[in-house]
C-alpha positions as CSV (number, residue, x, y, z in Angstrom):
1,X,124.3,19.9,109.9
2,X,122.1,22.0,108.5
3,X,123.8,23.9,104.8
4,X,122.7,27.5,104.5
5,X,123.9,29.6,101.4
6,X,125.5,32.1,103.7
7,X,127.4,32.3,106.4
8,X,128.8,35.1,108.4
9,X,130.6,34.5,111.4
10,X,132.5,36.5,114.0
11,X,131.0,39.6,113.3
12,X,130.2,42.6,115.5
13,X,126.4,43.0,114.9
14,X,124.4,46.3,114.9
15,X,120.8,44.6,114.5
16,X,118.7,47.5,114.8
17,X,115.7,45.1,116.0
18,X,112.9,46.6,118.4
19,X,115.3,46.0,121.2
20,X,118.5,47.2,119.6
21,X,120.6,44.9,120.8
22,X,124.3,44.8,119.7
23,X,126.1,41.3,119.7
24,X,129.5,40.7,119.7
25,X,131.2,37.3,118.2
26,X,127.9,36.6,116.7
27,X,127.1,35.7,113.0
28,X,124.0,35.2,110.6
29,X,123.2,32.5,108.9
30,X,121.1,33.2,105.4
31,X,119.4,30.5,102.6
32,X,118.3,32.5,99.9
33,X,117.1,35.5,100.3
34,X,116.2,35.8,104.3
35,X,118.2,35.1,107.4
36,X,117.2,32.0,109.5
37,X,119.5,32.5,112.1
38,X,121.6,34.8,114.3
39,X,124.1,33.9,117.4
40,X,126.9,33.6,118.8
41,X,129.6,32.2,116.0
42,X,130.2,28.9,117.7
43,X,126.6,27.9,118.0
44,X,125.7,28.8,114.2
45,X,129.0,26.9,113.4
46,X,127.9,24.0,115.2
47,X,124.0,24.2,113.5
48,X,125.4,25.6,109.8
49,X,127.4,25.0,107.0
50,X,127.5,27.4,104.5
51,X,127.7,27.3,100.9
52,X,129.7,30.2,101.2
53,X,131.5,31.5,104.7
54,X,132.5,35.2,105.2
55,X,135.0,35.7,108.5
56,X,133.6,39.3,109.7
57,X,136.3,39.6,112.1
58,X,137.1,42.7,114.1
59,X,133.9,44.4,111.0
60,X,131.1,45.6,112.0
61,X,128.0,44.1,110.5
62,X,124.6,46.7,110.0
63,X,121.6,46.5,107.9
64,X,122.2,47.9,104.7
65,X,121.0,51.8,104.4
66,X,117.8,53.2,102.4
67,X,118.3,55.5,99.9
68,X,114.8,57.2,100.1
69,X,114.9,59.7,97.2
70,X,117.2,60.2,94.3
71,X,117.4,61.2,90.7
72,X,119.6,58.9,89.2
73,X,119.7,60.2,85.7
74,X,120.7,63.1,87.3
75,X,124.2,61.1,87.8
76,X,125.1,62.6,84.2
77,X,125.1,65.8,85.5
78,X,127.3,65.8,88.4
79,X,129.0,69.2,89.2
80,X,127.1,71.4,86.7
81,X,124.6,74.3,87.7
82,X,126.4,74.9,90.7
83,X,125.9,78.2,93.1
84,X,122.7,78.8,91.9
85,X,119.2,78.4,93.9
86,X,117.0,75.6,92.9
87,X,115.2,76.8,89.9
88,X,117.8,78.2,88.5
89,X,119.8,75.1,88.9
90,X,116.8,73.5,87.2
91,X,116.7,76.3,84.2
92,X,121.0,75.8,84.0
93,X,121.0,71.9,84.2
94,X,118.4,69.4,84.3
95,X,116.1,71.2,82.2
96,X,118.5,71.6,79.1
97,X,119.8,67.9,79.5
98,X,116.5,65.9,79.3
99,X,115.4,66.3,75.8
100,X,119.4,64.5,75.1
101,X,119.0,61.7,77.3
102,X,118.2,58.6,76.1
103,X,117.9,55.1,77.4
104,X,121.2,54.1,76.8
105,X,122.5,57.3,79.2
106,X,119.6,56.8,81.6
107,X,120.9,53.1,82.1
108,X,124.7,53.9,82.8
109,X,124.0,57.1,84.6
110,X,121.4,54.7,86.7
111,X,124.1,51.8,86.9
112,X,127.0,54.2,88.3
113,X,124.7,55.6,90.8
114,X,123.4,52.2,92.3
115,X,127.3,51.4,92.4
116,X,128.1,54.7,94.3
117,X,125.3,53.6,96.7
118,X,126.2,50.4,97.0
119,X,129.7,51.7,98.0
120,X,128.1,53.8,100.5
121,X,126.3,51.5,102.2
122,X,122.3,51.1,100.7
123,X,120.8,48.4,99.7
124,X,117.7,50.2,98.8
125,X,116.9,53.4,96.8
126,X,113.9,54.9,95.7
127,X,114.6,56.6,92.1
128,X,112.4,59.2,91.3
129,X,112.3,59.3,88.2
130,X,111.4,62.3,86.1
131,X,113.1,62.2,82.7
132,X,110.7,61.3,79.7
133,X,111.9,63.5,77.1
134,X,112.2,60.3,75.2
135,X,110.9,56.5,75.3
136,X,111.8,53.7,77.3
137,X,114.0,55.4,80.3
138,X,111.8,53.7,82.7
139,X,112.9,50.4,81.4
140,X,116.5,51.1,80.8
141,X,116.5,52.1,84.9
142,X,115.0,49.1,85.7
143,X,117.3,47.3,84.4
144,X,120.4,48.7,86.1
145,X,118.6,47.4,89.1
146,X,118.3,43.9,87.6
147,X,122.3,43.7,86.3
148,X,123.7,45.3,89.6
149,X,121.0,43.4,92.3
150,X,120.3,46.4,94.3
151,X,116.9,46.5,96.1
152,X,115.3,49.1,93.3
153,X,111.9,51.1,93.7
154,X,111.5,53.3,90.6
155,X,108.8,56.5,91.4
156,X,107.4,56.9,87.9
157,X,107.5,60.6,88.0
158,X,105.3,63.6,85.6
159,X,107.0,66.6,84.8
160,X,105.7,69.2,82.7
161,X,108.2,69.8,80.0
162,X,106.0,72.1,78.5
163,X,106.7,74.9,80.8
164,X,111.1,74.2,80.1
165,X,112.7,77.5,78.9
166,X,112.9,77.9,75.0
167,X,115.3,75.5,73.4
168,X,115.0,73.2,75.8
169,X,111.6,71.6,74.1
170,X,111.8,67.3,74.4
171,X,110.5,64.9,71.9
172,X,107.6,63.8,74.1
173,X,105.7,66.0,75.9
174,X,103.7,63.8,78.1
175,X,100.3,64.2,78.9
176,X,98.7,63.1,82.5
177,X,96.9,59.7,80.9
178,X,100.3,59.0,79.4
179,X,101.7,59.4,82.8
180,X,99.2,57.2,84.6
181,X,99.4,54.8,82.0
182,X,102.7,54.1,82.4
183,X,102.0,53.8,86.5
184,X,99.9,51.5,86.1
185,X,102.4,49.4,83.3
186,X,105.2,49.2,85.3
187,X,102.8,48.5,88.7
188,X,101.5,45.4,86.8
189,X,104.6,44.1,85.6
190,X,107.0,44.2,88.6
191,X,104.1,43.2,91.0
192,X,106.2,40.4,92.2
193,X,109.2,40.9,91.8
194,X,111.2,40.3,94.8
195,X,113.7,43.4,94.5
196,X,111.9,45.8,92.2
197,X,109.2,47.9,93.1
198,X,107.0,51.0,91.9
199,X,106.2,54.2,93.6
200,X,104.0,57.0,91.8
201,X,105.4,60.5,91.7
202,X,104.3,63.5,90.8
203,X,106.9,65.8,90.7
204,X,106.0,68.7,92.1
205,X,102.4,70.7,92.6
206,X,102.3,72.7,89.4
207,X,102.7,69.4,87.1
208,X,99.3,68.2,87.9
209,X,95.7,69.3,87.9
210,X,93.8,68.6,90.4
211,X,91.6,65.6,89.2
212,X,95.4,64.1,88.3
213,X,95.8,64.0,92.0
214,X,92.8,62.7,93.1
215,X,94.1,60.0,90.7
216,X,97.6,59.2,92.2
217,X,95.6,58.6,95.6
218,X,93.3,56.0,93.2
219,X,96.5,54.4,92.1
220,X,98.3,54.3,94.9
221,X,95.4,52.5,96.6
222,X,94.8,50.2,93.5
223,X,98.2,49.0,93.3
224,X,99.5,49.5,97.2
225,X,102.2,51.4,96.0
226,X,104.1,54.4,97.8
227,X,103.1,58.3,96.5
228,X,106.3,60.4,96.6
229,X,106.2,64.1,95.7
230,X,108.6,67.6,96.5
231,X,106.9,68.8,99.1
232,X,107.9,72.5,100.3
233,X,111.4,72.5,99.2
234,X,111.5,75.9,99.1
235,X,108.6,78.6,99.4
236,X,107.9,78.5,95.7
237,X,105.2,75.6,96.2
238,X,103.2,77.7,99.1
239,X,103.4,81.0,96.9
240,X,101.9,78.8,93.5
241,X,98.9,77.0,95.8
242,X,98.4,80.2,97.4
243,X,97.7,81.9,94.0
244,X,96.0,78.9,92.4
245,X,94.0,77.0,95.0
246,X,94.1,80.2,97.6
247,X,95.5,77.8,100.3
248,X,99.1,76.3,101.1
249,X,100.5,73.3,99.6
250,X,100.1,70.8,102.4
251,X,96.5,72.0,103.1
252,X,95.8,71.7,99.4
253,X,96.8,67.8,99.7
254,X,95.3,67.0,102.4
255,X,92.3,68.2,100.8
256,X,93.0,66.4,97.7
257,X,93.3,63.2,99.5
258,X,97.0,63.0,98.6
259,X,98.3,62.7,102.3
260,X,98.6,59.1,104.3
261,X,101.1,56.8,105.5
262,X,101.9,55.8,102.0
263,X,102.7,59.7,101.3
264,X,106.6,60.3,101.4
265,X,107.3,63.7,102.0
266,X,110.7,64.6,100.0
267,X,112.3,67.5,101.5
268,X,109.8,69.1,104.1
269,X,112.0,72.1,104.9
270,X,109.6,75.7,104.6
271,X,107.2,73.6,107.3
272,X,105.1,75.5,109.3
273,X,103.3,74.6,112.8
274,X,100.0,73.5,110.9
275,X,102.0,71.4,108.7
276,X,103.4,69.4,111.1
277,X,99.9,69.1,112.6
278,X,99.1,67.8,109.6
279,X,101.7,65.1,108.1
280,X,101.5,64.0,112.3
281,X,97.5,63.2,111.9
282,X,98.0,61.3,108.6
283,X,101.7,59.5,109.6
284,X,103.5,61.1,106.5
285,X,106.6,59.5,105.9
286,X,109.8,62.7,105.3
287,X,112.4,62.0,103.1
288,X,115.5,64.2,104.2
289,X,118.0,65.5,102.0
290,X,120.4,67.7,103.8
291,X,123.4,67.6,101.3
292,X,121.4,69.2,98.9
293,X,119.3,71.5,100.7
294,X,122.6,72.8,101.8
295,X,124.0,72.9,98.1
296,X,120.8,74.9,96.7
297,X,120.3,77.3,100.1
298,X,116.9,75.9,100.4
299,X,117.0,75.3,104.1
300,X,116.4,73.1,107.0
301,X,113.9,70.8,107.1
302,X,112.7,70.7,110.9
303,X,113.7,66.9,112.0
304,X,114.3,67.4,115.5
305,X,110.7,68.2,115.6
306,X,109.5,65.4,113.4
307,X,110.9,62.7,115.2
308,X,110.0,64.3,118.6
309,X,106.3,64.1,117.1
310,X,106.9,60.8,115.9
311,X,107.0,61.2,112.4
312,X,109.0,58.6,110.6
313,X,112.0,60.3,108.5
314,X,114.6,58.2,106.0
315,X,117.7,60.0,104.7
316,X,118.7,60.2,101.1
317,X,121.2,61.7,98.9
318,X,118.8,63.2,96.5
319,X,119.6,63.4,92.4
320,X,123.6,63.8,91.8
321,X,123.0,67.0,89.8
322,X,121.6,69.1,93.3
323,X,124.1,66.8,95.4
324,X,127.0,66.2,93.1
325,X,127.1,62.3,94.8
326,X,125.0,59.7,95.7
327,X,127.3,59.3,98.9
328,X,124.9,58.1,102.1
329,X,128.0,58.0,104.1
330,X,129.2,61.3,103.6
331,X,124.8,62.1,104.6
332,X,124.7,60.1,107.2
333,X,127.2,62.8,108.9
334,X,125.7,65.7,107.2
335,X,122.5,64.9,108.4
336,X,123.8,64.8,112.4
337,X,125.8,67.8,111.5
338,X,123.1,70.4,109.9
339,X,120.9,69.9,113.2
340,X,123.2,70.4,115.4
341,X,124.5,73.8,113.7
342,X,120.7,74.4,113.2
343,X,120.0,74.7,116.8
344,X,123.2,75.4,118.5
345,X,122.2,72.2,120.2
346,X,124.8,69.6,120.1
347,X,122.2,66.9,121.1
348,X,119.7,67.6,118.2
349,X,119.9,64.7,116.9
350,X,122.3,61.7,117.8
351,X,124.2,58.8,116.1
352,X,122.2,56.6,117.2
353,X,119.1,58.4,115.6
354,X,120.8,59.2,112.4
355,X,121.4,55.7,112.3
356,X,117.3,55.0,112.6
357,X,116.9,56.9,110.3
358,X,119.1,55.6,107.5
359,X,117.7,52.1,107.9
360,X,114.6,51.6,109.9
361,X,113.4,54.9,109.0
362,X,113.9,54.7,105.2
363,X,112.3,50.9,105.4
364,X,109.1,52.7,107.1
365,X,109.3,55.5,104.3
366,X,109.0,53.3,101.6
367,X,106.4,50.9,103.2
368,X,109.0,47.4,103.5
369,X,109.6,47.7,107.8
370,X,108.3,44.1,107.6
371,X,110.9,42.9,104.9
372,X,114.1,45.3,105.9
373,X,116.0,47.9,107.8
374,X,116.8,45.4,110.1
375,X,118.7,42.4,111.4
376,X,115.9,39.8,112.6
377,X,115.5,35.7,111.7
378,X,112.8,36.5,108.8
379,X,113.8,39.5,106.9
380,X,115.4,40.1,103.8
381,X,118.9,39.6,104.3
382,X,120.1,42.8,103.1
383,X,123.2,43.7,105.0
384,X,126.6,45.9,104.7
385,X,130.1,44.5,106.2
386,X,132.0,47.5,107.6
387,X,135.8,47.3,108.1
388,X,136.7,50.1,110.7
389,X,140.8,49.8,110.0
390,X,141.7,52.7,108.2
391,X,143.0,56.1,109.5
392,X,139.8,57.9,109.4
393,X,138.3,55.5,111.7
394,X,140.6,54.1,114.1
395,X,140.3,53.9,117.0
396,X,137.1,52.5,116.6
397,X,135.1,52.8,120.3
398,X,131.8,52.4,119.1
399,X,130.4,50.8,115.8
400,X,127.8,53.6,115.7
401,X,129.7,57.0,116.5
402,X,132.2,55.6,114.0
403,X,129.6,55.0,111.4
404,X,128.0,58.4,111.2
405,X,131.0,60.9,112.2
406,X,134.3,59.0,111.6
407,X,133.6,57.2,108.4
408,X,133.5,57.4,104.4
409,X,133.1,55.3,101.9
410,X,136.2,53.2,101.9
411,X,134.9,51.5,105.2
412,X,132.1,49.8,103.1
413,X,134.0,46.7,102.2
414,X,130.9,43.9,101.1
415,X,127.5,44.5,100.5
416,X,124.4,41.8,100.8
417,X,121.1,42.4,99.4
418,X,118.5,39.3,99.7
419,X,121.2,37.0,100.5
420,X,123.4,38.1,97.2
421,X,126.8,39.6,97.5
422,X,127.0,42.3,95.2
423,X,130.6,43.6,96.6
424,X,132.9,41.7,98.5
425,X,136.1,43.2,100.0
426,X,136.0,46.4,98.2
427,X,134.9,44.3,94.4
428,X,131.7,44.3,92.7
429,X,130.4,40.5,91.8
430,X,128.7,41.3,88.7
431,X,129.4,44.0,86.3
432,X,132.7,45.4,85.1
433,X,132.8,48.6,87.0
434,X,135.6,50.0,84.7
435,X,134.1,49.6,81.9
436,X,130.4,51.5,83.1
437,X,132.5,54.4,84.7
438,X,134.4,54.9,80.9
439,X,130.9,54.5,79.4
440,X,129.3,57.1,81.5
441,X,132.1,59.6,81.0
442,X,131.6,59.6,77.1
443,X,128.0,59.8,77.7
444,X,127.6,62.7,79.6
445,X,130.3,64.2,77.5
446,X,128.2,63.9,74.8
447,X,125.1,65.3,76.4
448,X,127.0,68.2,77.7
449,X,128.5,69.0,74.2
450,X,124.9,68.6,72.7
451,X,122.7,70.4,75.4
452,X,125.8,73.7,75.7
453,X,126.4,72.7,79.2
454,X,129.2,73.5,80.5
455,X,131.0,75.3,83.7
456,X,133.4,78.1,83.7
457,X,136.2,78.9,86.7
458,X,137.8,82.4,86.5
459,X,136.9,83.2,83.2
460,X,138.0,80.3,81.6
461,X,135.2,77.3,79.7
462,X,136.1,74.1,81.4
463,X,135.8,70.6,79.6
464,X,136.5,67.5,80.5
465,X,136.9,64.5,77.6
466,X,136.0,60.7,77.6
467,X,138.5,58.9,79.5
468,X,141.6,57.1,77.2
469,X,141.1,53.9,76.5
């Protein structure tokens, strides 16, 4: 008999491989960090013995979900800048914060939100990451993706901190050879690494010149690494290419160079006809973020047309200060929600598409379709266990209608990524949880105290304290 390292029997399997197909009774078998083997329980049992067993009876068993844009520093800002449109958010929020965060609070605020997306379901998430008022954040991020195991792809972003309101000035104000310095740093070192990786990400179109972009595509060649970049949030990029480079923004990378299958599109929502035209031709990738779309009013990005065109869209939470969670469950039913509302069609988009998108999708996106988002013999095993008995999902009649519309995050009860549990039944393998969530609190206590943020409800300044120890 064969000895795997893993072994999950009994399981109700969602594979999401080309065919689809859904097995009941069946199990995986895993050594290392791929699966070898997937059946019916009895025969793996007779073939297999694992190192360690998990009974998935009566679960459902899905590849794990891809997070395909977030902000996790961001996670130190939860709940602050509300009712506001996006760059007034920015002005109220993020903006004030960044010059106050160091690498300490850009590892905890990165650690609690891989944990909230590991309790949600992903096993990978693209951080793009933004915040360099100060040295080393990069690092500190990569990191939390080291201690916690999660499948980590950090977009070394560029913002212009230069053009922050008054009082808001940061320690570093980085310049573009800075920026591409550091790309090319981090690209080097994490080459190959087996569950970190490197996109570059330019924040949005003002924070570049043009030569800087003509670079990312040099990089993003050099180093085969994703680009990921705002694109049309809100009208606000078309109105600033308009006036700068007299044409709109997707035009304007497209004649840049920036645009491929490498290019992840992160919002796509004020799209027009020629757009579409346009990210079809070069088979852009479309990161959607309904949850915060909705929270900032910017719109609705046009996915029903998208995938009707056959452009490949992921899901993602976006940065907890514009979402207020890193929650995939709780997008995962947005995302079938906001189309359907959208159209007045109650067939805009399906389960069983907002599923695709979450996994296979998101693996496209970010350029790994040959490593994950999937169940197959060969892949990554990167995996999520879900337990349908609680009262918000039973009666269970079908794994994936349960999943997207009947679910939360209390259904996520063990998570796998490259064949290492990092939850089991509801528990974290390796940090203290308790002790990061008391840590961050302080934190971002301290930040808010520091940076005058702050909310107020009727009349009356809110604050909250560190947590008693």
């Amino acid at each position: 008999m064969e000895k795997v390292s893993l072994l999950i029997k009994n399981a109700y399997l969602i594979t999401m491989d080309k065919n689809r197909n859904i097995f009941q009774e069946s199990g995986i078998a895993i050594n290392d960090d791929k699966i070898l083997a997937i059946g019916p329980t009895k025969d793996l049992e007779a073939r297999f013995e694992g190192e360690k067993t998990i009974d998935a009876k009566d679960k459902f068993v899905f590849p794990g979900f891809v997070n395909t844009h977030s902000h996790l520093f961001q996670v130190l800002l939860k709940g602050l800048g509300r009712d506001k449109l996006l760059y007034d958010w920015l002005n109220s929020s993020v903006r004030r914060a960044i010059k106050n965060i160091d690498p300490e609070a850009a590892y905890y605020a990165a650690l609690v939100g891989c944990i909230e997306n590991i309790r949600s379901g992903c096993t990978t998430i693209l951080d793009y990451q933004y915040c360099h008022g100060q040295l080393g954040i990069d690092d500190a991020v990569m990191k939390a993706f080291e201690d916690l195991g999660i499948r980590g792809i950090l977009g070394r972003g560029h913002t212009k901190v230069s053009g922050f309101p008054p009082g808001c000035e940061c320690e570093i104000d980085e310049t573009e050879e800075m920026f591409f310095n550091d790309v090319e740093r981090l690209a080097k070192k994490y080459a190959d690494h087996p569950t970190i990786g490197v996109a570059i990400s330019p924040a949005i179109v003002w924070d570049l010149s043009e030569n800087g972009y003509y670079k990312v595509r040099e990089l993003a060649n050099q180093y085969k690494i994703p680009i990921a970049m705002h694109t049309v949030e809100t009208e606000d990029d078309d109105e600033y290419c308009l006036k700068e480079h007299g044409m709109r923004l997707i035009p304007y990378l497209e004649k840049v160079g920036l645009l491929g299958p490498d290019y992840i599109a992160v919002h796509s929502v004020q799209m027009t006809p020629e757009d579409i035209d346009i990210f079809e031709k070069y088979d852009v990738k479309v990161s959607h973020n309904p949850v915060s779309n909705m929270i900032l009013a910017s719109g609705v990005a046009p996915v029903p047309e998208f995938l009707e065109r056959g452009i490949t869209v992921g899901l993602a939470t976006d940065g907890a200060a514009s979402n207020d969670t890193q929650d995939m469950m709780e997008v995962l039913k947005i995302t079938a929600l906001i189309h359907k509302l959208h159209t007045r069609n109650a067939a805009a988009i399906s389960a069983s598409q907002v599923l695709e998108m979450a996994t296979l999708g998101g693996a496209k996106c970010v350029q790994m379709e040959e490593k994950i988002g999937s169940l197959e013999v060969g892949k990554q095993a990167d995996l999520i266990i879900y337990n349908p008995k609680t009262a918000k999902s039973v009666p269970a009649a079908d794994p994936v209608s349960t999943l997207v519309y009947s679910s939360g995050e209390n259904n996520i009860e063990t998570v796998v990524v490259a064949g290492k549990v990092l939850m089991e039944n509801g528990s974290l393998t390796c940090i203290d949880e308790e002790e990061a969530l008391d840590k961050l609190q302080e934190i971002a206590y301290k930040i808010r105290e520091k940076s005058g943020l702050g909310n107020h409800q009727w009349g009356q300044k809110i604050t909250v304290y560190p947590f008693s120890k």
